[in-house]
PDB file of N, CA, C and O in Angstrom:
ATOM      1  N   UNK A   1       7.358   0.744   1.069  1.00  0.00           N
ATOM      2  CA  UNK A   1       6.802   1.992   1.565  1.00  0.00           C
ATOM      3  C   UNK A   1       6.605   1.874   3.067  1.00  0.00           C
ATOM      4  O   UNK A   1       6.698   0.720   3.484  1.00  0.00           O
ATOM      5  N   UNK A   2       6.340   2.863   4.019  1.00  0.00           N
ATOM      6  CA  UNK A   2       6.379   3.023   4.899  1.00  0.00           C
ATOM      7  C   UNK A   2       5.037   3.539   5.547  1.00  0.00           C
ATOM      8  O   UNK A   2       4.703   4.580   4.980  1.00  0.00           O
ATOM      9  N   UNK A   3       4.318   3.241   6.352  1.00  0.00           N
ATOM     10  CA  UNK A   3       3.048   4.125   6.936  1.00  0.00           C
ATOM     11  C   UNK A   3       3.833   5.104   7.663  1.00  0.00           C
ATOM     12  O   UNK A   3       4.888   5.016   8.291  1.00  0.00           O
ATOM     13  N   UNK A   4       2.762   6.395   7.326  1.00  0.00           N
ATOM     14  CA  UNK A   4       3.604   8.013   8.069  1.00  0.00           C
ATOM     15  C   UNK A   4       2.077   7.849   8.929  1.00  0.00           C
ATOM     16  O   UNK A   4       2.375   8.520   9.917  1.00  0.00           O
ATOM     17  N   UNK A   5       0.897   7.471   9.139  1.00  0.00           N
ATOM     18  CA  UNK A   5      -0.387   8.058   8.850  1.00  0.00           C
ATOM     19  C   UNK A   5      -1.761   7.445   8.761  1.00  0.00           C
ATOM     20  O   UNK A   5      -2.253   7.449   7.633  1.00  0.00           O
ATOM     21  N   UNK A   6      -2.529   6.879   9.812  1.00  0.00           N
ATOM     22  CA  UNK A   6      -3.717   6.430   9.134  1.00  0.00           C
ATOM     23  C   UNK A   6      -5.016   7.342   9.223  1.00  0.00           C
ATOM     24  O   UNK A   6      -5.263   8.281   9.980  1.00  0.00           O
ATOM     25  N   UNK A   7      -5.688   6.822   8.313  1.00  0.00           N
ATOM     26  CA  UNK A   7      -7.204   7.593   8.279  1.00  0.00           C
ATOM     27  C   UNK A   7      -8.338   7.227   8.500  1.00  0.00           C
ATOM     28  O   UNK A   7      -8.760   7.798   7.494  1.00  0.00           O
ATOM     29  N   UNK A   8      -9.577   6.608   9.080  1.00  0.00           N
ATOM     30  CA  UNK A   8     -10.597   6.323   8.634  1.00  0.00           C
ATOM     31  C   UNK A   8     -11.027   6.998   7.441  1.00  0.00           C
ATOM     32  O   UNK A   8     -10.580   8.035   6.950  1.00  0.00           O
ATOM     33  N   UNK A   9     -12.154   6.103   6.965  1.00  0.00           N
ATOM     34  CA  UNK A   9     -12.494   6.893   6.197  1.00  0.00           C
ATOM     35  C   UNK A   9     -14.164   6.178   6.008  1.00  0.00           C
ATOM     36  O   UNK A   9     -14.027   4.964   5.859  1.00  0.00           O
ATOM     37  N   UNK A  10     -15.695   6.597   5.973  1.00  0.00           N
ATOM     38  CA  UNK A  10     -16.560   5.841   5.736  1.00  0.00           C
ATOM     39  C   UNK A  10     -16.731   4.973   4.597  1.00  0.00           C
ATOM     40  O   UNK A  10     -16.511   5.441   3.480  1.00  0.00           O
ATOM     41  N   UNK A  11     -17.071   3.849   4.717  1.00  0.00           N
ATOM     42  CA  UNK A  11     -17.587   3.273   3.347  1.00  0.00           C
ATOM     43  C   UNK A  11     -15.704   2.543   2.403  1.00  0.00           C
ATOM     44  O   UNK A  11     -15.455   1.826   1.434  1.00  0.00           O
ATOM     45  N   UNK A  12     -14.970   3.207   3.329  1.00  0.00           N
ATOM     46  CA  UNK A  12     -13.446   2.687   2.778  1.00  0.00           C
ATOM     47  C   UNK A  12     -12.948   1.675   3.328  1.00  0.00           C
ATOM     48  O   UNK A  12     -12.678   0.559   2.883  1.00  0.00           O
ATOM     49  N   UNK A  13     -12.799   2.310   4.722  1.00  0.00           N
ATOM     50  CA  UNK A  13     -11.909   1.565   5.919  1.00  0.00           C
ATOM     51  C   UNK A  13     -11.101   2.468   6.390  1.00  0.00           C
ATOM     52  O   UNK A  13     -11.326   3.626   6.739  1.00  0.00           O
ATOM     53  N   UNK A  14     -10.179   1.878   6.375  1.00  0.00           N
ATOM     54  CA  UNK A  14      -8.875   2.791   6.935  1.00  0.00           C
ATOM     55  C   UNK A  14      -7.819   2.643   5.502  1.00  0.00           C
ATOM     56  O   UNK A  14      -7.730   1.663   4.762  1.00  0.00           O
ATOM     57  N   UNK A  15      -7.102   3.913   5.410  1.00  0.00           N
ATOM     58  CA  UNK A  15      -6.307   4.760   4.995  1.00  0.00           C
ATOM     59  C   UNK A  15      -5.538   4.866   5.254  1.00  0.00           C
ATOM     60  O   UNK A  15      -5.478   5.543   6.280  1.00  0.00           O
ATOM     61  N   UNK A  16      -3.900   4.277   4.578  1.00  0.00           N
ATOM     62  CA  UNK A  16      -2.773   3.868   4.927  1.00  0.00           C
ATOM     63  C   UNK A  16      -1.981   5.051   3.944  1.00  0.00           C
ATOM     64  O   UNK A  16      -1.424   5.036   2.846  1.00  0.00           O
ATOM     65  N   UNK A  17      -2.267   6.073   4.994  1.00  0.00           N
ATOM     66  CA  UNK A  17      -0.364   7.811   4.558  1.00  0.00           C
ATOM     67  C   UNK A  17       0.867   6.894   4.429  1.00  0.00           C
ATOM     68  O   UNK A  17       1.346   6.346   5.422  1.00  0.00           O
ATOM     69  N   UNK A  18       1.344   6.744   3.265  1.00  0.00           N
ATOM     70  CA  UNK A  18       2.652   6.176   3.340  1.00  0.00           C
ATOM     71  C   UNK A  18       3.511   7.000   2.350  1.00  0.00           C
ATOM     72  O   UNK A  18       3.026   7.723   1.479  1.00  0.00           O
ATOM     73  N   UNK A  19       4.925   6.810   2.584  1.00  0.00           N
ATOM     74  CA  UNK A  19       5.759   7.496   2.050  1.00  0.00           C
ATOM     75  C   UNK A  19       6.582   6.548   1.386  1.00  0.00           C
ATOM     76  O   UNK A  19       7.156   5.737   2.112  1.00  0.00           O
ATOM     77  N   UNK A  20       6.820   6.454  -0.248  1.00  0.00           N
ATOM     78  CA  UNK A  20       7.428   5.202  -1.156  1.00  0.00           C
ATOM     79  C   UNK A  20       8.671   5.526  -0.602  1.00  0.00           C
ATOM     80  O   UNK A  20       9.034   6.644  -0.234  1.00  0.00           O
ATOM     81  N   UNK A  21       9.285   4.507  -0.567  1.00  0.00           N
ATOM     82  CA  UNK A  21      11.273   4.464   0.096  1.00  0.00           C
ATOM     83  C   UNK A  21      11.620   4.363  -1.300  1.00  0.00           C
ATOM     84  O   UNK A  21      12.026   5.299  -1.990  1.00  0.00           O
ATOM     85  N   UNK A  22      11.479   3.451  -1.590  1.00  0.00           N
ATOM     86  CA  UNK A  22      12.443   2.960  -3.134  1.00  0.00           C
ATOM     87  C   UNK A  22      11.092   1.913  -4.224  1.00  0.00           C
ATOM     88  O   UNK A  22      10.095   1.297  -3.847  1.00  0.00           O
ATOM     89  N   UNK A  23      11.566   2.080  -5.356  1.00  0.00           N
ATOM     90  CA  UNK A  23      11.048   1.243  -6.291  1.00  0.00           C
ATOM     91  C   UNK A  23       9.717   2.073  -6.562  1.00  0.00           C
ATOM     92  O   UNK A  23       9.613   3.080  -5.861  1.00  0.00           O
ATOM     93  N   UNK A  24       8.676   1.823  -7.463  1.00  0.00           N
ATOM     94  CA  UNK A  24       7.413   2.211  -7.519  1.00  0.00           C
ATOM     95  C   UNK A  24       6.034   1.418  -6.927  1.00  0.00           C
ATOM     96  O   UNK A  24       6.119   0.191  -6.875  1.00  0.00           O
ATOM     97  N   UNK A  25       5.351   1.758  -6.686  1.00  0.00           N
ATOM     98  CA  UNK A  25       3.760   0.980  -6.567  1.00  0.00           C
ATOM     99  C   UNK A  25       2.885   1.131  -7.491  1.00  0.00           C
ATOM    100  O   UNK A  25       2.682   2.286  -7.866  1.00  0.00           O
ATOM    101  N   UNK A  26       2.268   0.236  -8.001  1.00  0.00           N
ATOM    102  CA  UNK A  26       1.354   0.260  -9.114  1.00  0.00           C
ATOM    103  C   UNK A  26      -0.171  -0.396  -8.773  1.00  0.00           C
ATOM    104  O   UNK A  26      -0.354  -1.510  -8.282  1.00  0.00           O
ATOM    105  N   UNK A  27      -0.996   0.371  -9.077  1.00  0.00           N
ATOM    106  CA  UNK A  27      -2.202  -0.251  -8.759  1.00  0.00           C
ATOM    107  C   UNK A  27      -3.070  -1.276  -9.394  1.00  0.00           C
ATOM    108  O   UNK A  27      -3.651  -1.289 -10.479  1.00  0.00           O
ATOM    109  N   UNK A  28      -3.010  -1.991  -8.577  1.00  0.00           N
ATOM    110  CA  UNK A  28      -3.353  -3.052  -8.735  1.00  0.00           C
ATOM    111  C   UNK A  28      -2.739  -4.240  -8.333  1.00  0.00           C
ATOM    112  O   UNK A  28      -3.228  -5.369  -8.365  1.00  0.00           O
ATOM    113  N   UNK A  29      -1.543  -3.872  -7.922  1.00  0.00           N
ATOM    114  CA  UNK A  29      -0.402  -4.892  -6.961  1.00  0.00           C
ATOM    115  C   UNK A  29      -0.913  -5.448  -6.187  1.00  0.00           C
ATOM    116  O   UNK A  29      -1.962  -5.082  -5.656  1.00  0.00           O
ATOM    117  N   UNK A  30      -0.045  -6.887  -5.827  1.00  0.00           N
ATOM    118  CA  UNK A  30      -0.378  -7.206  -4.568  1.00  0.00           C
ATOM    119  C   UNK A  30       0.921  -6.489  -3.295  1.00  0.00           C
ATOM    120  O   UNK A  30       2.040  -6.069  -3.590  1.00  0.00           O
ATOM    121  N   UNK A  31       0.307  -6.548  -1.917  1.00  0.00           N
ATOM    122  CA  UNK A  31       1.142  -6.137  -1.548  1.00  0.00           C
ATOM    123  C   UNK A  31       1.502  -6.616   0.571  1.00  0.00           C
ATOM    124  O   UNK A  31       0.534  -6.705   1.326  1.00  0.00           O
ATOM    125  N   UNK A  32       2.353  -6.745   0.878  1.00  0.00           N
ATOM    126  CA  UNK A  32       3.069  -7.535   2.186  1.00  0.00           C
ATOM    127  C   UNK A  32       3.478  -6.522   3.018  1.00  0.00           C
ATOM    128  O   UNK A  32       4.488  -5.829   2.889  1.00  0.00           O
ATOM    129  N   UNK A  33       2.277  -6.449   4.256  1.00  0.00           N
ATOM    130  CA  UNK A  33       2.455  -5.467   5.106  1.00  0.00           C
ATOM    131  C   UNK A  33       3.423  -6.404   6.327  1.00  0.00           C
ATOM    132  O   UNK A  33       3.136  -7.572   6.590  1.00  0.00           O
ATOM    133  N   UNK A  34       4.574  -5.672   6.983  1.00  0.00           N
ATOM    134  CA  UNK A  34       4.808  -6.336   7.833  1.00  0.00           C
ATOM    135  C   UNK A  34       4.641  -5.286   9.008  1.00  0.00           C
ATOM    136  O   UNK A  34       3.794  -4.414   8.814  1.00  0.00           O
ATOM    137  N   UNK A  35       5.306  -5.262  10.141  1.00  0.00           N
ATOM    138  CA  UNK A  35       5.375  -4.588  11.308  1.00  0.00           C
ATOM    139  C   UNK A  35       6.384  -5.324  12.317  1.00  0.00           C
ATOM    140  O   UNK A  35       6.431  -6.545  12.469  1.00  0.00           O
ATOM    141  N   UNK A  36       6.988  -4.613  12.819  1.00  0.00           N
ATOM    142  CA  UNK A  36       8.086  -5.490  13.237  1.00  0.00           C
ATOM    143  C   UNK A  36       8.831  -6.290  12.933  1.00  0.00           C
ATOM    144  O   UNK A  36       9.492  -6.723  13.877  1.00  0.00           O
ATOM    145  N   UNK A  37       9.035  -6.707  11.987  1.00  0.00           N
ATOM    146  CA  UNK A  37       9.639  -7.683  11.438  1.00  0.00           C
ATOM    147  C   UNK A  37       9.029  -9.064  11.270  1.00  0.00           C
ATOM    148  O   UNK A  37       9.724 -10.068  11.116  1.00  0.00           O
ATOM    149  N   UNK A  38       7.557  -9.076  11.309  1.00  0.00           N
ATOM    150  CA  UNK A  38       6.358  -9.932  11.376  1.00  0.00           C
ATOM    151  C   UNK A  38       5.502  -9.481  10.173  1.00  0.00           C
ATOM    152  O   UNK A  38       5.006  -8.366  10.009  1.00  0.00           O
ATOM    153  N   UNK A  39       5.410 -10.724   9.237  1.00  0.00           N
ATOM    154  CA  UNK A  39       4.511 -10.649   8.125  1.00  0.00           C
ATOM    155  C   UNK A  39       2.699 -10.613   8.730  1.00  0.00           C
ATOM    156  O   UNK A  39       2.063 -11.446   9.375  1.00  0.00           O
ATOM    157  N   UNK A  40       2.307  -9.239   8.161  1.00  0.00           N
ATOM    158  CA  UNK A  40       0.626  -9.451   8.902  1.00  0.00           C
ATOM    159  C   UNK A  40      -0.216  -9.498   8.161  1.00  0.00           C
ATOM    160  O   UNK A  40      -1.308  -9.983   8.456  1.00  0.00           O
ATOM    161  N   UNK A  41       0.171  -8.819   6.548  1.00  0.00           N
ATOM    162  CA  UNK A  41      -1.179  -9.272   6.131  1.00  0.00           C
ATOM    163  C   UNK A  41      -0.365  -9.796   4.334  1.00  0.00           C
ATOM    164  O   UNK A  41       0.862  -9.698   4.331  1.00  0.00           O
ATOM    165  N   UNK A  42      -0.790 -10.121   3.447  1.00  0.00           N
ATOM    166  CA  UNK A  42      -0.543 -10.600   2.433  1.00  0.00           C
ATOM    167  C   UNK A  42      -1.707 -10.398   1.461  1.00  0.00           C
ATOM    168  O   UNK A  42      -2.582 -11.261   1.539  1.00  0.00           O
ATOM    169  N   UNK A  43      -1.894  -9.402   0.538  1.00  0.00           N
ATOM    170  CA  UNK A  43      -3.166  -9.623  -0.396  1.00  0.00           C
ATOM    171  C   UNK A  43      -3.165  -8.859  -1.101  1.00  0.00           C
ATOM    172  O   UNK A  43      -2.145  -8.887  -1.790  1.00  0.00           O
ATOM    173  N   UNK A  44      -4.095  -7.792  -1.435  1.00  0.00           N
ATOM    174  CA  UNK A  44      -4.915  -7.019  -2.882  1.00  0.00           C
ATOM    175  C   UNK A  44      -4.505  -5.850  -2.847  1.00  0.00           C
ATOM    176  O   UNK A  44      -4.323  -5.647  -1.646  1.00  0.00           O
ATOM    177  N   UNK A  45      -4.235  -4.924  -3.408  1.00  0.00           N
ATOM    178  CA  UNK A  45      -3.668  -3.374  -3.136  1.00  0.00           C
ATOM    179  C   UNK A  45      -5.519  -3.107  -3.583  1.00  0.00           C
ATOM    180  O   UNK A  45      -6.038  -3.484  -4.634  1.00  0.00           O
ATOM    181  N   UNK A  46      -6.204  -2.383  -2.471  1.00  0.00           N
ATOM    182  CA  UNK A  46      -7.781  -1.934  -3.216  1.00  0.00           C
ATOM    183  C   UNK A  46      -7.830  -0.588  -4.111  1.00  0.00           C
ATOM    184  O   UNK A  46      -8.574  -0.407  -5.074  1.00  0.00           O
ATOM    185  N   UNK A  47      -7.051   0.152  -3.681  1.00  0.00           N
ATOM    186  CA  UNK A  47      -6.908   1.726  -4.283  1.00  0.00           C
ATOM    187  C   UNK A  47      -5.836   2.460  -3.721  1.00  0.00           C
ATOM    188  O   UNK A  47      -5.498   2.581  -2.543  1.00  0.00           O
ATOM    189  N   UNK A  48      -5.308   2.979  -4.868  1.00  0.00           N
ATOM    190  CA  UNK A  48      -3.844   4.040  -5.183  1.00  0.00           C
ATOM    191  C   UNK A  48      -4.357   4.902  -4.970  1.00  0.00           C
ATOM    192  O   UNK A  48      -5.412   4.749  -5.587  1.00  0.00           O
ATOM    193  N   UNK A  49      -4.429   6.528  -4.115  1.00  0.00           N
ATOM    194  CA  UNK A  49      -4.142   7.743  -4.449  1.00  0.00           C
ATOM    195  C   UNK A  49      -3.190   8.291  -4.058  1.00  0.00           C
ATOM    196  O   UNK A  49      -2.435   7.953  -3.146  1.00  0.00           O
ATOM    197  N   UNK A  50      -3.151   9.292  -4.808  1.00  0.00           N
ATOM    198  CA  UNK A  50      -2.558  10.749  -4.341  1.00  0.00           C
ATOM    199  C   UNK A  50      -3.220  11.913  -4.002  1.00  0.00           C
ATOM    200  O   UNK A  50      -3.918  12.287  -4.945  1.00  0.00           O
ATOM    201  N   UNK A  51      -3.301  12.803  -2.817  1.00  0.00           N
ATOM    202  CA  UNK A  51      -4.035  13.642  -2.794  1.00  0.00           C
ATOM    203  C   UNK A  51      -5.428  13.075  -2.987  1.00  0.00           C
ATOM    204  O   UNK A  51      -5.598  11.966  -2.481  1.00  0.00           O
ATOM    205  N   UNK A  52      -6.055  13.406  -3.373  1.00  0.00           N
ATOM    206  CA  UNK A  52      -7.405  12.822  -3.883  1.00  0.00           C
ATOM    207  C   UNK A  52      -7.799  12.393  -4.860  1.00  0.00           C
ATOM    208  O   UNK A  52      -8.987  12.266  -5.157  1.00  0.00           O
ATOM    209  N   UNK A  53      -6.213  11.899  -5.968  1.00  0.00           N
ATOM    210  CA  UNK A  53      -6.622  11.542  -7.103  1.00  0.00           C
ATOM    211  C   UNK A  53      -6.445  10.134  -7.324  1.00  0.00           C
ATOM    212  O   UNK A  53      -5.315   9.732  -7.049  1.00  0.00           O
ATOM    213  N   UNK A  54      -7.314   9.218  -7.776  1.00  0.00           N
ATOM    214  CA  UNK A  54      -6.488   8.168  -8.237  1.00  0.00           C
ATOM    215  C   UNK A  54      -5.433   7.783  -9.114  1.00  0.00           C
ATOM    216  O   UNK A  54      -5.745   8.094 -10.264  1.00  0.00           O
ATOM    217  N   UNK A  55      -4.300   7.228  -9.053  1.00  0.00           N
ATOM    218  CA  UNK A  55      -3.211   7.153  -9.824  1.00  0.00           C
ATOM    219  C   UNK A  55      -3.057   5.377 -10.409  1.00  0.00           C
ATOM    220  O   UNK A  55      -3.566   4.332 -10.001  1.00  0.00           O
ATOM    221  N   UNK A  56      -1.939   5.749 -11.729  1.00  0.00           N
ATOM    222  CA  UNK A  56      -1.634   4.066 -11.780  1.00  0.00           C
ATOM    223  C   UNK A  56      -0.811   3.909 -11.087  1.00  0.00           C
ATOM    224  O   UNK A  56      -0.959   2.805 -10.564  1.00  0.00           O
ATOM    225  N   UNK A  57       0.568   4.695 -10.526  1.00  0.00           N
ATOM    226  CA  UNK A  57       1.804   4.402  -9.765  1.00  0.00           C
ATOM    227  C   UNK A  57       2.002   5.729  -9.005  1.00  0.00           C
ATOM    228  O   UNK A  57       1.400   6.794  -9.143  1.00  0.00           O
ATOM    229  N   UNK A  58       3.160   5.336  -8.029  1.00  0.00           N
ATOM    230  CA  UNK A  58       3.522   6.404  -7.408  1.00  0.00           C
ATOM    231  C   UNK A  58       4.910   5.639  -7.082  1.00  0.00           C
ATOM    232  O   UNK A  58       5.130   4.562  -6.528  1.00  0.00           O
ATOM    233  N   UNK A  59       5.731   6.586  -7.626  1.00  0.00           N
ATOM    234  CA  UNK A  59       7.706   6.620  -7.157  1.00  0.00           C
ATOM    235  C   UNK A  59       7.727   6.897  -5.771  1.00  0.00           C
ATOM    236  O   UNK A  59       6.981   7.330  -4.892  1.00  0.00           O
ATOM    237  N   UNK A  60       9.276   6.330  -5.977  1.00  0.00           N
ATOM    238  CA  UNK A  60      10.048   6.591  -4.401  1.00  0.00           C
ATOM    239  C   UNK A  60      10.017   7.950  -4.803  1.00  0.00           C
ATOM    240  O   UNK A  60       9.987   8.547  -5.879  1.00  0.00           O
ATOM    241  N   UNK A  61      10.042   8.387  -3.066  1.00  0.00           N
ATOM    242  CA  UNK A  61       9.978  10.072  -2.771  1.00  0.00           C
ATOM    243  C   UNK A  61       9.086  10.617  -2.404  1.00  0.00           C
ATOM    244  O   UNK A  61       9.276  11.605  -1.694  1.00  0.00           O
ATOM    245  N   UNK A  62       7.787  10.223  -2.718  1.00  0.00           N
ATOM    246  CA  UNK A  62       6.300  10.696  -3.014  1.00  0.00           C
ATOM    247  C   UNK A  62       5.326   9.981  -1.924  1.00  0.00           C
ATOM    248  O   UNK A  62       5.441   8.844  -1.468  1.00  0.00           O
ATOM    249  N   UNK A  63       4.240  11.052  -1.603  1.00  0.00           N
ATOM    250  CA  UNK A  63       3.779   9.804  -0.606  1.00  0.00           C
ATOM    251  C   UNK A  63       2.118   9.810  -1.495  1.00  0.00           C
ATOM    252  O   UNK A  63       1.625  10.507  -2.381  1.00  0.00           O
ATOM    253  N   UNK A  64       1.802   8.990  -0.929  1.00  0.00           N
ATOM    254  CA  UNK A  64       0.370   8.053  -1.102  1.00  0.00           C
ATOM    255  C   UNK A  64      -0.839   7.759  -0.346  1.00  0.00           C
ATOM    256  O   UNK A  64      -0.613   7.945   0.850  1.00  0.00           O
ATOM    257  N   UNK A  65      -2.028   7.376  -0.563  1.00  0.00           N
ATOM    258  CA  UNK A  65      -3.111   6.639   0.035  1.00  0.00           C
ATOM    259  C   UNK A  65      -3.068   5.383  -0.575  1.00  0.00           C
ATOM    260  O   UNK A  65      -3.189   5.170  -1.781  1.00  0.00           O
ATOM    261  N   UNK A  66      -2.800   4.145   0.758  1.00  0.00           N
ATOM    262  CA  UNK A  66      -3.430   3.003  -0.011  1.00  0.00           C
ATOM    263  C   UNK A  66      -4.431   2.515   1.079  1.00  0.00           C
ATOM    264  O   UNK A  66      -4.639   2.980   2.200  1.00  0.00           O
ATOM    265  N   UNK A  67      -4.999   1.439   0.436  1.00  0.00           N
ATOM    266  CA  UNK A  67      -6.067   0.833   0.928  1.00  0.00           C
ATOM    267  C   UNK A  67      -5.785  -0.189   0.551  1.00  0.00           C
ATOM    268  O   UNK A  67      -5.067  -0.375  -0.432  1.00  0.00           O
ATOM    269  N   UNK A  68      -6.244  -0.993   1.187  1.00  0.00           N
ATOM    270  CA  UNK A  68      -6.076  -2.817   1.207  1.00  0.00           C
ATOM    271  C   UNK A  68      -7.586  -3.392   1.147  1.00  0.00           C
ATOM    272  O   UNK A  68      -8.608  -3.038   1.734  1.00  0.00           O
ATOM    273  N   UNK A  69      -7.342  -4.359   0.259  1.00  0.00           N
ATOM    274  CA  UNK A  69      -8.582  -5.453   0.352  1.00  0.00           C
ATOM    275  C   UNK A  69      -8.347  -6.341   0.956  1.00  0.00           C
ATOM    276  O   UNK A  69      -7.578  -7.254   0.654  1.00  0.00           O
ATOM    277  N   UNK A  70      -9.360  -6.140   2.502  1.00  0.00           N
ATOM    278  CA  UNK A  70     -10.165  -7.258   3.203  1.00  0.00           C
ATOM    279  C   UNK A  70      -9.070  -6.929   4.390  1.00  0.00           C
ATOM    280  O   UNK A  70      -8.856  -7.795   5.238  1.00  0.00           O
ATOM    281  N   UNK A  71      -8.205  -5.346   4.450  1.00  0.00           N
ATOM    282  CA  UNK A  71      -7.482  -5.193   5.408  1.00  0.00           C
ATOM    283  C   UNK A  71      -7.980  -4.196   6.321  1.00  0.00           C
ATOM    284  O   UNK A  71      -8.644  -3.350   5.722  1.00  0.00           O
ATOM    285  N   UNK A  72      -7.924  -4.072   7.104  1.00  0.00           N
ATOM    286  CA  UNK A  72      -8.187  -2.413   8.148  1.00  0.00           C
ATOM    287  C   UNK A  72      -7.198  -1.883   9.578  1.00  0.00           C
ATOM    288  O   UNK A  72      -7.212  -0.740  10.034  1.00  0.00           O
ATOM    289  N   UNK A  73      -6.739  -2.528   9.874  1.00  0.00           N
ATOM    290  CA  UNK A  73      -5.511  -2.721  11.295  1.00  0.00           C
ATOM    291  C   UNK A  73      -4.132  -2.033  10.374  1.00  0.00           C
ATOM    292  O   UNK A  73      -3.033  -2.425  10.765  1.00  0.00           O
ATOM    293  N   UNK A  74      -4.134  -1.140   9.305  1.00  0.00           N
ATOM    294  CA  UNK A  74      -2.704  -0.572   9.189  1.00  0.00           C
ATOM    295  C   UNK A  74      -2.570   0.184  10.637  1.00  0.00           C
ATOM    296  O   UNK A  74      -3.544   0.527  11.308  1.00  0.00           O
ATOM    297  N   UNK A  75      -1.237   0.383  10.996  1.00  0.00           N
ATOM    298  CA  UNK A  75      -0.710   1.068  11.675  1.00  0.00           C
ATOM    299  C   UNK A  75       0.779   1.917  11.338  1.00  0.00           C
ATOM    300  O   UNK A  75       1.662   1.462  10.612  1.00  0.00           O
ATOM    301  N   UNK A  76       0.828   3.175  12.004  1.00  0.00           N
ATOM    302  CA  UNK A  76       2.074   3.933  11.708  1.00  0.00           C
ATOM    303  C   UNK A  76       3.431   2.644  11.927  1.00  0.00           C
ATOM    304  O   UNK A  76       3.645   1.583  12.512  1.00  0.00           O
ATOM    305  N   UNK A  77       4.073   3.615  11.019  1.00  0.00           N
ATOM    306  CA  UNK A  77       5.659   2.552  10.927  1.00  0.00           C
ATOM    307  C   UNK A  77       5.621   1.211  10.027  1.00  0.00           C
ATOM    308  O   UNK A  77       6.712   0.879   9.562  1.00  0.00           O
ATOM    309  N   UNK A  78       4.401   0.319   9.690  1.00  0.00           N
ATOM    310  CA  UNK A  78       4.033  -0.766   9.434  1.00  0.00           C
ATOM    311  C   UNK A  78       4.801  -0.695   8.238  1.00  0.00           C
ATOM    312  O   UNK A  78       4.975   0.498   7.987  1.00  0.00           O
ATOM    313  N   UNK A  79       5.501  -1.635   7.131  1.00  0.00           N
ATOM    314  CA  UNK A  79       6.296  -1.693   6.116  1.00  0.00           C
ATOM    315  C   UNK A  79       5.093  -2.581   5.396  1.00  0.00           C
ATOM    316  O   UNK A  79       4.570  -3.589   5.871  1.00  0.00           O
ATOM    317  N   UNK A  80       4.701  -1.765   3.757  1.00  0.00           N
ATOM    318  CA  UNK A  80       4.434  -1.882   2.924  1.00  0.00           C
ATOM    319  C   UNK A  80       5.134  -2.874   1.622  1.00  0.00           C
ATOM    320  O   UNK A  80       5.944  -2.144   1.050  1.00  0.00           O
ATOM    321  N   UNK A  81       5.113  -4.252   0.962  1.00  0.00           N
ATOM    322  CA  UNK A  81       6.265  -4.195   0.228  1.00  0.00           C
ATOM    323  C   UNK A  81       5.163  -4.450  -1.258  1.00  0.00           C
ATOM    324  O   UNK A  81       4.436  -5.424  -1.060  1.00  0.00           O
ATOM    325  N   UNK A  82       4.996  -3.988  -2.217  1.00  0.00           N
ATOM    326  CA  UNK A  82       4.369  -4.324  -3.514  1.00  0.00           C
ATOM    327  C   UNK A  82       4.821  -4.855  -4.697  1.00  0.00           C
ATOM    328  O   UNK A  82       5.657  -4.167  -5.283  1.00  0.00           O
ATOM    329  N   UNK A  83       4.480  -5.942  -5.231  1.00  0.00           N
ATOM    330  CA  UNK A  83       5.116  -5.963  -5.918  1.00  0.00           C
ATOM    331  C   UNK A  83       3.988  -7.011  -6.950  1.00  0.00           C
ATOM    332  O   UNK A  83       2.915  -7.476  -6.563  1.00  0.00           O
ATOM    333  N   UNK A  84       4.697  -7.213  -8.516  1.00  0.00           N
ATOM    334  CA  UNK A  84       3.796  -8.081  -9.139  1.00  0.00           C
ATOM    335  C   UNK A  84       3.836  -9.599  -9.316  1.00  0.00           C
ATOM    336  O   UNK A  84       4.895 -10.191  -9.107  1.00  0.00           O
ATOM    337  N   UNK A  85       2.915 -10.151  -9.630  1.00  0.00           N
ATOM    338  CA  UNK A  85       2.615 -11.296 -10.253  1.00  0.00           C
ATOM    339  C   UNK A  85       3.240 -12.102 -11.668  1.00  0.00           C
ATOM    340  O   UNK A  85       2.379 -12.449 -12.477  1.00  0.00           O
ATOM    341  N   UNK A  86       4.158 -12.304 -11.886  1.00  0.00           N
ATOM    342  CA  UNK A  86       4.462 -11.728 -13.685  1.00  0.00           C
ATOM    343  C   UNK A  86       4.220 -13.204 -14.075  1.00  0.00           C
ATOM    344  O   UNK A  86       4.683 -14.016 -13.274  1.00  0.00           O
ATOM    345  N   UNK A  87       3.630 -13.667 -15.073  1.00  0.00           N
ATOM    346  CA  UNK A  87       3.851 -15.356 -15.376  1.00  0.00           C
ATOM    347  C   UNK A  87       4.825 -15.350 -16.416  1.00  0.00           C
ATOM    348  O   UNK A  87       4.589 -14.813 -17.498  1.00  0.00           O
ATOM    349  N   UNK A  88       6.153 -16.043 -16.098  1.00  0.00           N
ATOM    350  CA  UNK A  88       6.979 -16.124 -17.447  1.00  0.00           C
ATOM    351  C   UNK A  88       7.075 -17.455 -18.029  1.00  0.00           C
ATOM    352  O   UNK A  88       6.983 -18.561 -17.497  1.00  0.00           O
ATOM    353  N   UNK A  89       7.325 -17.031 -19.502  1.00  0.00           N
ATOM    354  CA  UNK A  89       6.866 -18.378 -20.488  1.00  0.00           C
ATOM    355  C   UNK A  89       8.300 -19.122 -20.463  1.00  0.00           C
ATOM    356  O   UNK A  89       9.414 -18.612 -20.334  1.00  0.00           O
ATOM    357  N   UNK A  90       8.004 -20.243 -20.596  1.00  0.00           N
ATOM    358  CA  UNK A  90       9.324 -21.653 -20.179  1.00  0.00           C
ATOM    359  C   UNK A  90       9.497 -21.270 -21.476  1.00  0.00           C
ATOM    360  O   UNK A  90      10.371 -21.798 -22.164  1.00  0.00           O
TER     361      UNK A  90
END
């Protein structure tokens, strides 16, 4: 995903407008902000919306609110990448 957009917001932080490119986001992901082609942050997806709703996912096409745990420095353009954890059995 892509930042279009940030927000403050009280009691949140900041508010990362992004627009999904490809694949889905699911909440509760972790997720790898870069910027420039520089990895900046690595961690917790805190909350999914849409509009003002909370969601479990959001598709390519569609845009979003995310929020990061223990993040606040999103900036426009910054690349979003989410993805999961999966443990597979040997």
């Amino acid at each position: 995903a892509q930042v279009r957009q940030t927000f403050k917001a009280s009691g949140v932080g900041t508010i990362a407008g992004s627009y999904v490119l490809d694949g889905v986001i699911k909440r509760g992901c972790r997720v790898r902000i870069t910027r420039e082609g520089e990895k900046i942050f690595e961690g917790d997806l805190a909350s999914l919306k849409r509009f003002k709703d909370d969601v479990k996912e959001v598709k390519a096409g569609y845009e979003c609110g995310l929020v990061f745990d223990k993040f606040n420095d999103a900036k426009e353009e910054d690349m979003i990448e989410a993805y999961e954890m999966v443990e597979v059995p040997r």
